[in-house]
C-alpha positions in Angstrom: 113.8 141.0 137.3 112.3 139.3 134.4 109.6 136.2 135.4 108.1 135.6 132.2 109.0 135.3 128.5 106.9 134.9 125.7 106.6 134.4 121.6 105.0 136.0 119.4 105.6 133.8 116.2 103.3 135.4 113.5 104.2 138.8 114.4 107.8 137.9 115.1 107.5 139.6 118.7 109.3 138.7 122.1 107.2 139.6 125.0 108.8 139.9 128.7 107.2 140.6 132.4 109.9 142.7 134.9 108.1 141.9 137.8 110.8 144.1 139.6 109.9 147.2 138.0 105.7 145.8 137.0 106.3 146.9 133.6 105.6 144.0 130.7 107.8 145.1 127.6 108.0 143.9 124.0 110.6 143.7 121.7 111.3 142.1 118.2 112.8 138.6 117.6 115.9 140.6 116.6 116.2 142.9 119.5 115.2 146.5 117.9 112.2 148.5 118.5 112.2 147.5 122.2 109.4 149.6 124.4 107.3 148.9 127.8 103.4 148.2 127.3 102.1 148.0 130.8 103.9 150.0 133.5 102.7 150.2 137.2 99.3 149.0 136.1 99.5 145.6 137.5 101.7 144.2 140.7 104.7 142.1 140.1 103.5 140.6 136.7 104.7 136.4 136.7 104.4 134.1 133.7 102.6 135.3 130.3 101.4 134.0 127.2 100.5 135.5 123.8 98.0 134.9 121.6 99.5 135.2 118.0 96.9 136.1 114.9 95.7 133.4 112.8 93.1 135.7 110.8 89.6 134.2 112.3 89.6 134.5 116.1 88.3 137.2 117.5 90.3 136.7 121.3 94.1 137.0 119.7 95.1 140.3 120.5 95.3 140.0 124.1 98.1 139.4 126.5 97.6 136.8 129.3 99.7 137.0 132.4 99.6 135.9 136.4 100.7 138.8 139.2 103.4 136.6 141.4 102.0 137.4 145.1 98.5 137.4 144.5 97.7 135.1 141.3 95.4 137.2 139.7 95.1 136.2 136.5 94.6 139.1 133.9 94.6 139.9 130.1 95.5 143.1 128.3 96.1 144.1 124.6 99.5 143.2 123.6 99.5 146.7 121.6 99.4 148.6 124.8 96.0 150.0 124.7 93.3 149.6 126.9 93.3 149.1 130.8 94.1 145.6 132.6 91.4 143.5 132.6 91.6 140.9 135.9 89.9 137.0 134.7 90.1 135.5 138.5 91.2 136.3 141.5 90.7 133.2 143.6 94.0 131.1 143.0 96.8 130.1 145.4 99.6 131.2 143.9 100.0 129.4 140.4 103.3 129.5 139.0 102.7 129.2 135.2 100.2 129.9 132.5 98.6 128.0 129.5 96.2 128.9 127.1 93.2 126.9 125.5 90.5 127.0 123.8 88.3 124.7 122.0 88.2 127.1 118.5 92.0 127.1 118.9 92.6 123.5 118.6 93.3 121.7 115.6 90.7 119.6 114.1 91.5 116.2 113.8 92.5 115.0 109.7 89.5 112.8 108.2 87.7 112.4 111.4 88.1 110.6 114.6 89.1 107.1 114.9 87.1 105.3 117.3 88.4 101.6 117.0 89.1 99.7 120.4 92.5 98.0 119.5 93.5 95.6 122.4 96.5 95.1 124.0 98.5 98.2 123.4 97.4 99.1 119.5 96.8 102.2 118.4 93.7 103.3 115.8 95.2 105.4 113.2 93.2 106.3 109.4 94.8 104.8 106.7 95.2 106.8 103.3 91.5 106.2 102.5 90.9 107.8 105.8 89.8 104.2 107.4 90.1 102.9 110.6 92.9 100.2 111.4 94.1 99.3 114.6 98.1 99.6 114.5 99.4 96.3 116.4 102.0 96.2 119.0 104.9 93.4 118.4 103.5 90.3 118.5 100.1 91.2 118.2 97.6 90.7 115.1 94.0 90.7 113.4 91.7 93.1 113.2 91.6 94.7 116.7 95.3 93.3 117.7 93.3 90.6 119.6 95.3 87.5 118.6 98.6 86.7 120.1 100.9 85.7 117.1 103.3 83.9 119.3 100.6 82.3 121.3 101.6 78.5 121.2 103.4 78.9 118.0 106.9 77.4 118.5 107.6 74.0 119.9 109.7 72.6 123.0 111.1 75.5 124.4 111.6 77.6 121.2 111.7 81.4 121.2 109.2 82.9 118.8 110.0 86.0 117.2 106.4 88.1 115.6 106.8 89.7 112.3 104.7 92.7 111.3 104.2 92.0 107.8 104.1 88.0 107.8 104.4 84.4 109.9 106.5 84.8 112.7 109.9 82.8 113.3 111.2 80.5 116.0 114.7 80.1 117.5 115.0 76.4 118.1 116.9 75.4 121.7 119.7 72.7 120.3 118.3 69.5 119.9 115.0 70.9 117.9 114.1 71.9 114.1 112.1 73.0 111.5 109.8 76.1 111.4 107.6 75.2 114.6 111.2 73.6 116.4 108.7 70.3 116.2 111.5 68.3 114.8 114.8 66.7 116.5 117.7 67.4 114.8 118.9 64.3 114.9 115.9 62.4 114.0 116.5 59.9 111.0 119.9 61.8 110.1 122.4 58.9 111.0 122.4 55.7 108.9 123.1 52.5 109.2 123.3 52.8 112.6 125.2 56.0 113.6 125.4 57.9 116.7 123.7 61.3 116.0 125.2 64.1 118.2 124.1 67.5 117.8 126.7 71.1 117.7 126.7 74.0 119.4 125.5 75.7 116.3 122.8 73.1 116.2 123.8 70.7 113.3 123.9 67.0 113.6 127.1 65.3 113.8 127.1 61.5 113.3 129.4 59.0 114.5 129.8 55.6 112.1 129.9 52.4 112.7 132.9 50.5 111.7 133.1 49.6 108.0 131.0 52.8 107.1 131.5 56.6 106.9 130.2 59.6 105.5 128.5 62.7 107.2 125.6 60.7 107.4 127.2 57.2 107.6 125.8 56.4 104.2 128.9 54.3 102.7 130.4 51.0 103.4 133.8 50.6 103.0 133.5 47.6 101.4 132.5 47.9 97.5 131.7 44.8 95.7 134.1 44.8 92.5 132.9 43.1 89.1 135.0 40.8 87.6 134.8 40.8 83.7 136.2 37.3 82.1 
């Protein structure tokens, strides 16, 4: 019954355990050239891993692999040579395998970045391989320490942040301007109109008699010149 499948990418390999018959086998990507490595060498073979070539480690050749009932964790060449060389044999039953090591990991582009960005930014190297801290919404400056919305819209308004400029505010009816700071009604009416104010927030004013307008700014009388 096969337990455990692995790939092997640079060599274009596909690697199985049968821990049914304790054979691992090996195939190609394509399914040609099949053949058994290890047979009756190790008990019930589990999960596996392979360690594909990348020209300067010296530890890539090998096979790694788990036995199911007693977790011993072995390694064996993955061109069938050699005997089965057991790593530990102290674990409770671990299902699964991962490989690491610290020559295999990829070293980090242009250094580390070390910045301590507050309140959920991230510090990432710009183009000249600096350190920036990359701001969650909302947040600015340097470190993302300042709260761009912090106090910045008036009576009730909902602030929106912007990453590359000001932020914006959604006035509640009633309110205006940039900061909602202003009523919407304030000094609209003249001559002493009732200012109401839309659902869509726009004043509406309602005249006095004798003048009209949307603002209330004429008088319905006009003084006519005479010319003898």
């Amino acid at each position: 019954m096969p337990r455990g499948i692995a790939v092997d990418w640079v060599a274009g390999n596909l690697y199985w355990t049968d821990s049914g018959r304790d054979v691992i086998e090996v195939a190609q990507m394509n399914g040609l050239h099949r053949k058994t490595l290890i047979s009756g060498m190790i008990d019930e073979p589990y999960a596996i891993v392979v360690d594909p070539m990348r020209g300067i480690d010296v530890f890539e050749d090998y096979i790694y692999g788990i036995t199911y009932h007693d977790s011993f964790v072995f390694r064996v060449k993955k061109f069938g040579k050699g005997s089965v060389e057991n790593l530990t044999t102290s674990m409770n039953h671990a299902p699964d395998l991962v490989l690491y090591h610290t020559y295999k990991q990829p070293e980090t582009p242009g250094g580390v970045c070390t910045l301590q960005c507050q309140n959920g930014g991230s510090c990432v190297l710009n183009a000249r391989k600096q350190q920036k801290c990359r701001c969650q919404p909302n947040y600015g400056g340097e470190k993302c320490e300042v709260n761009q919305c912090r106090d910045f819209c008036q009576n009730g308004g909902t602030c929106t942040a912007s990453p590359t400029g000001s932020p914006t505010c959604r006035c509640r009816p009633g309110f205006t301007g940039p900061y909602c700071d202003l009523r919407t009604c304030q000094s609209y009416c003249l001559n002493g109109g009732n200012c109401t104010v839309s659902r869509g927030n726009q004043p509406i004013c309602r005249c006095p008699a004798h003048f009209l307008g949307d603002r209330c700014q004429y008088s319905e009388f006009h003084s006519i010149t005479f010319k003898i």
